[in-house]
Each structure stands twice: as C-alpha cells, then as structure tokens.
DSSP file (Angstrom, degrees, kcal/mol; ACC not computed):
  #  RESIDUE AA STRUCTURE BP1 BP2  ACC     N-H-->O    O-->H-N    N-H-->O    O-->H-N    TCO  KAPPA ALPHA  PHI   PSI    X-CA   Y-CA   Z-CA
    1    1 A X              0   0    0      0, 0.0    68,-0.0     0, 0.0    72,-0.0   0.000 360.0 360.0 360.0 136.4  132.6   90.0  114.3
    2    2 A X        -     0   0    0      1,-0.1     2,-0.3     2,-0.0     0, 0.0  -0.085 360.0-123.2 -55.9 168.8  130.2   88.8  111.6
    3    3 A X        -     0   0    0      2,-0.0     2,-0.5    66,-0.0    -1,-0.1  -0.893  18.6-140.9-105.9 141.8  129.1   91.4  109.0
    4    4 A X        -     0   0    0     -2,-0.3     2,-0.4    61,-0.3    65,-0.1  -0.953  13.9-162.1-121.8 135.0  125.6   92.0  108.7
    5    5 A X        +     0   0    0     -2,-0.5     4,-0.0     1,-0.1    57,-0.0  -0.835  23.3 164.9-120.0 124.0  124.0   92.6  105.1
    6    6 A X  S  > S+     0   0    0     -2,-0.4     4,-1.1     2,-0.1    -1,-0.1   0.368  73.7  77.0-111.0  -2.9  120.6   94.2  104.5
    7    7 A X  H  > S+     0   0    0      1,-0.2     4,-1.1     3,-0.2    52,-0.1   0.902  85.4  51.7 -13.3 -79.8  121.5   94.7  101.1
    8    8 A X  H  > S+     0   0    0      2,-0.2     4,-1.4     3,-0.1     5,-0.2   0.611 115.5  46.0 -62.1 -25.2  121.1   91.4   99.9
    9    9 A X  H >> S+     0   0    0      1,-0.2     3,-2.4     2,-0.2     4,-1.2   0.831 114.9  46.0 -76.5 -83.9  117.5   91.5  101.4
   10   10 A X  H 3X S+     0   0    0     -4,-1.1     4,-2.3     1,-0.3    -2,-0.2   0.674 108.6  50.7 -14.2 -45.3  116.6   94.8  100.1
   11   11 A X  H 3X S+     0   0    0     -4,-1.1     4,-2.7     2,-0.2    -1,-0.3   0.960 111.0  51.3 -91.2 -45.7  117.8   94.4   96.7
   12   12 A X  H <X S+     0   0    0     -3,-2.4     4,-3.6    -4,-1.4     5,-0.3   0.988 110.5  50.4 -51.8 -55.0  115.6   90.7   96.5
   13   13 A X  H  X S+     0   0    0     -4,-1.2     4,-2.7    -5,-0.2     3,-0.3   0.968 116.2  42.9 -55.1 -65.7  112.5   92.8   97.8
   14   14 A X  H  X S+     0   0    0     -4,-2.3     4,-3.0     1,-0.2    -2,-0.2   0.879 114.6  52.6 -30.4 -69.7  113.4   95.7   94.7
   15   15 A X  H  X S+     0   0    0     -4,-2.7     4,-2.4     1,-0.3    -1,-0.2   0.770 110.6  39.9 -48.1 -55.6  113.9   92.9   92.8
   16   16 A X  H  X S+     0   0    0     -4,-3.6     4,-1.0    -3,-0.3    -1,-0.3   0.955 118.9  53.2 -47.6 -55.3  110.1   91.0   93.5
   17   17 A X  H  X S+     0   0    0     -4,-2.7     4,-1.4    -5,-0.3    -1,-0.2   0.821  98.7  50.4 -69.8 -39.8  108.6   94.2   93.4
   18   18 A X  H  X S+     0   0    0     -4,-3.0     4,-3.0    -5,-0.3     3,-0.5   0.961 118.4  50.5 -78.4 -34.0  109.9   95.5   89.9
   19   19 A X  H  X S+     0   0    0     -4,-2.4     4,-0.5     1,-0.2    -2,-0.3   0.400 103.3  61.0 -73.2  15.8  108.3   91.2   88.6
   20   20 A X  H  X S+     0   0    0     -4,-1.0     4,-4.7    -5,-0.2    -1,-0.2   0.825 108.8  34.2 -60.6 -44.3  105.4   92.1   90.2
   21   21 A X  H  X S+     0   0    0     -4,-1.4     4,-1.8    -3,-0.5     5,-0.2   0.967 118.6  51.0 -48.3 -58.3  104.6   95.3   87.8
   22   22 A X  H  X S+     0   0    0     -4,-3.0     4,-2.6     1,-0.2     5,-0.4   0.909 114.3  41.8 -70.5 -37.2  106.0   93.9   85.0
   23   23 A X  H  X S+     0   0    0     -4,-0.5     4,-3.4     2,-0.2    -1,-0.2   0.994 121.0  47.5 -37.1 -61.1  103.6   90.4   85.6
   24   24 A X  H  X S+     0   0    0     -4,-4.7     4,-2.6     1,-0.2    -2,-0.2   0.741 109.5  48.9 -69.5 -13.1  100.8   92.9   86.5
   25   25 A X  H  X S+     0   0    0     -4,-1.8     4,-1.5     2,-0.2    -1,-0.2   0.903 117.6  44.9 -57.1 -55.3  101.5   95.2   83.3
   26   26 A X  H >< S+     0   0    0     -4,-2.6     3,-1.6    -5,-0.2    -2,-0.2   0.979 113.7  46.1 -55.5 -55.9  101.4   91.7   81.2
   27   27 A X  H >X S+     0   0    0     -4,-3.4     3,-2.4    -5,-0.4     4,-0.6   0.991 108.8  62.5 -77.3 -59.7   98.1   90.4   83.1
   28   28 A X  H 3< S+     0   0    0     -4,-2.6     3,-0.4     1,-0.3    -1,-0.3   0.793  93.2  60.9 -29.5 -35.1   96.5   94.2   82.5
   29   29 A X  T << S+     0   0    0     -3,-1.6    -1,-0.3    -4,-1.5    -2,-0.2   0.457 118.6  28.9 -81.4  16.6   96.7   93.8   78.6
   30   30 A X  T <4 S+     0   0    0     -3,-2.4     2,-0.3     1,-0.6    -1,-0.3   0.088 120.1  49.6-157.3   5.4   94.4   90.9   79.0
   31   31 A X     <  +     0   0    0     -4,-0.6    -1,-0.6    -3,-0.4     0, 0.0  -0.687  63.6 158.5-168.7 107.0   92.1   91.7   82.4
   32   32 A X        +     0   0    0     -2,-0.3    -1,-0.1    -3,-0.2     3,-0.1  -0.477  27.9 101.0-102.7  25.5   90.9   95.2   81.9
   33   33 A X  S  > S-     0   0    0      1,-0.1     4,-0.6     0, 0.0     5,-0.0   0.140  84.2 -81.8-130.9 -92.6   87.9   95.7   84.0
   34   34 A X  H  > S+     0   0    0      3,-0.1     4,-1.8     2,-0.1     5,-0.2   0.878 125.1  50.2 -74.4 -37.6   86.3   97.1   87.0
   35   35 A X  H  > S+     0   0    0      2,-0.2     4,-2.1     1,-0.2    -1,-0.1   0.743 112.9  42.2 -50.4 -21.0   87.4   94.0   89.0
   36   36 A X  H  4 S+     0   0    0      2,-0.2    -1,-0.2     1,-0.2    -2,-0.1   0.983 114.1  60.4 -77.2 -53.5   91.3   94.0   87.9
   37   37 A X  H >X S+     0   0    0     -4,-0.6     4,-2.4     1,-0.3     3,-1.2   0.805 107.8  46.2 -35.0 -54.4   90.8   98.2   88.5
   38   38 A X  H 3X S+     0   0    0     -4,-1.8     4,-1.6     1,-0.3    -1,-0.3   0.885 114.1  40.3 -66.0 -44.3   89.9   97.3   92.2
   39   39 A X  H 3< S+     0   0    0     -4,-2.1    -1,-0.3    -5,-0.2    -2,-0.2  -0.099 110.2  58.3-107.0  57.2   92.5   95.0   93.1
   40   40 A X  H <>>S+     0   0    0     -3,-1.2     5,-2.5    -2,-0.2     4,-0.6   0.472 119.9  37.4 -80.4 -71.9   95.1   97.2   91.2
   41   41 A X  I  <>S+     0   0    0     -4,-2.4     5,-0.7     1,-0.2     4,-0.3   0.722 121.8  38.7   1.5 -94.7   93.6   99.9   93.9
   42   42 A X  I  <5S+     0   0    0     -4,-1.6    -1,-0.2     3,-0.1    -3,-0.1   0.694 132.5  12.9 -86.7 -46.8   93.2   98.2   96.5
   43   43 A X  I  >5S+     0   0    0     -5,-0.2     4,-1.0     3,-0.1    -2,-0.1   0.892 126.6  28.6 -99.7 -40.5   96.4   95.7   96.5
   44   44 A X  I >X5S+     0   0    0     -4,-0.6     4,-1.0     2,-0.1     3,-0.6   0.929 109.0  60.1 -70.2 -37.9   99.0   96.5   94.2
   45   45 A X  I >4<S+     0   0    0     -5,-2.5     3,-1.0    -4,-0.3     4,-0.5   0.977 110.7  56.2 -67.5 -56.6   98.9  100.8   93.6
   46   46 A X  H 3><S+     0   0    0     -5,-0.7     4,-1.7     1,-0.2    -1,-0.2   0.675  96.0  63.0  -6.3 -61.2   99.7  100.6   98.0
   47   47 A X  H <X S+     0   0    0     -4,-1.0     4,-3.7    -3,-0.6     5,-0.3   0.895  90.9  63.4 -63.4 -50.1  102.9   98.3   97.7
   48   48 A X  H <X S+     0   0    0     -4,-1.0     4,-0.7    -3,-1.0    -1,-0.2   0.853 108.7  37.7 -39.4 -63.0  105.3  101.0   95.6
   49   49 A X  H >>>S+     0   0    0     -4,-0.5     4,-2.9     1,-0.2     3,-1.4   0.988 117.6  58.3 -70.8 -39.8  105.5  103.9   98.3
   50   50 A X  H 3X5S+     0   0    0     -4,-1.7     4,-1.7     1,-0.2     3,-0.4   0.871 115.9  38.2 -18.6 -80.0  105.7  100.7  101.0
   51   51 A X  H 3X5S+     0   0    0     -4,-3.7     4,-1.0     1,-0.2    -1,-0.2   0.463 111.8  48.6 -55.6  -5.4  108.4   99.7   99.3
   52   52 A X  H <X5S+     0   0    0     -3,-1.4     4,-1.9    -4,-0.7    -1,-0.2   0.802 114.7  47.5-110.3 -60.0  110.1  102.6   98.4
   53   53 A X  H  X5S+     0   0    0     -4,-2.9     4,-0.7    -3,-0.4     5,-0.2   0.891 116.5  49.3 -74.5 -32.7  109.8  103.9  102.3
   54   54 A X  H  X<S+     0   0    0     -4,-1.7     4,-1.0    -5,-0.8    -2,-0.2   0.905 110.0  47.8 -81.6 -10.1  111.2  100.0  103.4
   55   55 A X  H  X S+     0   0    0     -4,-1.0     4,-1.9     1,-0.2    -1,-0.2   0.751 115.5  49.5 -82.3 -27.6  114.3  100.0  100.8
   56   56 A X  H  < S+     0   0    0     -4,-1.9     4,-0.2     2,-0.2    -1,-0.2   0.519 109.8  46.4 -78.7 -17.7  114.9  103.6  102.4
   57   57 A X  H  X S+     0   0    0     -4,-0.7     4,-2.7     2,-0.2    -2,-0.2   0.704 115.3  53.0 -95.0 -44.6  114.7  102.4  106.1
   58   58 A X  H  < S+     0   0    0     -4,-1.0     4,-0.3     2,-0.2    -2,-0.2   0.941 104.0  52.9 -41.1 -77.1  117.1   99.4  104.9
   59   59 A X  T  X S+     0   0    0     -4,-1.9     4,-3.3     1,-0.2     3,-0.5   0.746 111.2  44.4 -66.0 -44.2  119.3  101.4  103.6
   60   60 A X  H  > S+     0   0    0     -4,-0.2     4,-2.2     1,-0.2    -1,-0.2   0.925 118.6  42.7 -53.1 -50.6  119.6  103.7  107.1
   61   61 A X  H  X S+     0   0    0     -4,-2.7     4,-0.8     1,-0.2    -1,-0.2   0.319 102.3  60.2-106.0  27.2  119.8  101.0  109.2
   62   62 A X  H  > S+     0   0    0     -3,-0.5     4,-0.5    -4,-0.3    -1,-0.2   0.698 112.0  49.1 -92.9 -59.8  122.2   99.0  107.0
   63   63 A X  H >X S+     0   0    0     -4,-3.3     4,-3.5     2,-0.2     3,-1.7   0.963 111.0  52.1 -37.8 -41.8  124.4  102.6  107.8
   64   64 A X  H 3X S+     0   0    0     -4,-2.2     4,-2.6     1,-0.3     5,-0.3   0.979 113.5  39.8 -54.1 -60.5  123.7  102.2  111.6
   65   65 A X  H 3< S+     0   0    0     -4,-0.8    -1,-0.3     1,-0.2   -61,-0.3   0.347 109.4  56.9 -88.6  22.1  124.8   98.9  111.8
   66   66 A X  H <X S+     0   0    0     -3,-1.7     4,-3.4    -4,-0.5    -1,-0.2   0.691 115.1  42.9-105.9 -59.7  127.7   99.4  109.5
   67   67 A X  H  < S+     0   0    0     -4,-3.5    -2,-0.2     1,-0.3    -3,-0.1   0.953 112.3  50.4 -40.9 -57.2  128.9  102.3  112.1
   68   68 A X  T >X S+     0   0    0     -4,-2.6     4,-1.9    -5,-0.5     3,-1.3   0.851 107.8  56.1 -62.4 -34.3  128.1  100.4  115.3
   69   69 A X  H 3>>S+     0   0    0      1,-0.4     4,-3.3    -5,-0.3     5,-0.6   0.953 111.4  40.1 -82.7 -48.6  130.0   97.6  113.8
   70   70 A X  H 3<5S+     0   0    0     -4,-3.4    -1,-0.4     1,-0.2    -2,-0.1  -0.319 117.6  52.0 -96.5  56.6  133.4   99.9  113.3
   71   71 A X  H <45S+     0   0    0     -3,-1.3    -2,-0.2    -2,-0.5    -1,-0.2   0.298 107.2  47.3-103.5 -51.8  132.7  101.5  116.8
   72   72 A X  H  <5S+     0   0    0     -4,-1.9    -2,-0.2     1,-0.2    -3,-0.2   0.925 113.5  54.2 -46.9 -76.7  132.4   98.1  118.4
   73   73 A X  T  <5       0   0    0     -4,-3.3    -1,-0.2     1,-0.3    -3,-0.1   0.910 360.0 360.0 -30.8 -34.4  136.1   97.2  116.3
   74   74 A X      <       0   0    0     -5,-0.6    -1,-0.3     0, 0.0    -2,-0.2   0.815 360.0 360.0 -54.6 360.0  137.7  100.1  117.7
C-alpha cells in the first residue's frame, strides 16, 4: 500500500508563508502608508491563524491516515 505524506505539503505551505512575511517585512520598509496598512489588514494579517489552523488540521489527518494505513496492514 502506498504511503501517503501531508508533510511534504504542509511544510511547503509553512515554508511560502514564513517568504511571504519576510517579502512583506522588506516591501513595508519602503511602502508605509494607509494603502500598504489596508492590504496588510485586509490580506495578509488573515493568512497566519489560516495557516496555523491548516498546518494543525494536516497534521491530524496526516495521524488518521497514518493509523488507517497500519489498521488496513494488519
């Protein structure tokens, strides 16, 4: 039976997420005003706990199917 990895996904999504900051830290020291403030808001401040709750969901059903897989074996 194949193995199935949500790791690898997960850990790319972490990965995007932590260059996204650091791009949008960089782009901040040079676009400061209301407009960057609004689509900070509006797109970026959103994404953390998103991510944070989908790497955590990942991570569950990475168990699940890790379980199901050595029930299946048995």
């Amino acid at each position: 039976m194949a193995t199935i990895d949500l790791f690898t996904g997960a850990a790319h999504l972490r990965d995007a997420t932590e260059e996204l900051q650091l791009a949008w830290q960089q782009t901040a020291e040079h676009w400061d005003d209301s407009v960057s403030r609004k689509f900070c808001q509006q797109y970026l401040e959103p994404i953390g706990p998103d991510v944070k709750t989908g790497l955590e969901a990942i991570g569950q059903m990475q168990l699940l199917i890790r379980q199901m897989q050595q029930e299946c074996e048995t």
